[in-house]
C-alpha positions, 0 to 999 in steps of 0.5 A: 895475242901471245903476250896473254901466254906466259910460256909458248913452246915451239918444237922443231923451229927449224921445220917451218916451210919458210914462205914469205907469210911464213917467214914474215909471221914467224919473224913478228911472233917471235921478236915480239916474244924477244922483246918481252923475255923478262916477262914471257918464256919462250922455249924453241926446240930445233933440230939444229944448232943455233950456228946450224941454222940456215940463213933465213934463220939469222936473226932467230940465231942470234936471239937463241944465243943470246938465251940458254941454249941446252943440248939434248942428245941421245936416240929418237924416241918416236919408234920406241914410243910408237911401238908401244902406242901399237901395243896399248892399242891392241 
């Protein structure tokens, strides 16, 4: 199924409610996408750093480091965004 997707993002990895459906599905998706890395990009935004992750995470962790891993810092922009939402909204 994402092997038809050249480029799959997932924003804030670290979020998911890791049930057991959760854990077993999210676990498939992304050592499927792992393994194909020379030919899919997978791109994972995380709140965490790799080290951060919880244990459940281990796994995830390690294939992380093994990529590139880019820090962004800075301020949250959702106020900002949101406030202006409010006001193009008006």
């Amino acid at each position: 199924m994402t092997e038809s997707l050249p480029v799959l993002c997932i924003e804030e990895v670290d979020r998911v409610n890791l049930t057991g459906w959760a854990r077993e599905t999210l676990h498939r998706l992304l050592d499927a996408r792992y393994n194909q890395r020379r030919e899919l990009l997978t791109v994972l935004a995380s709140n965490l750093a790799p080290e951060q992750l919880p244990a459940d995470f281990g796994y995830l962790a390690s294939r992380m480091r093994g990529g590139q891993v880019v820090e962004v810092a800075g301020l949250d922009m959702r106020p900002a965004i949101a406030m202006r939402e409010r006001v193009d909204i008006n």
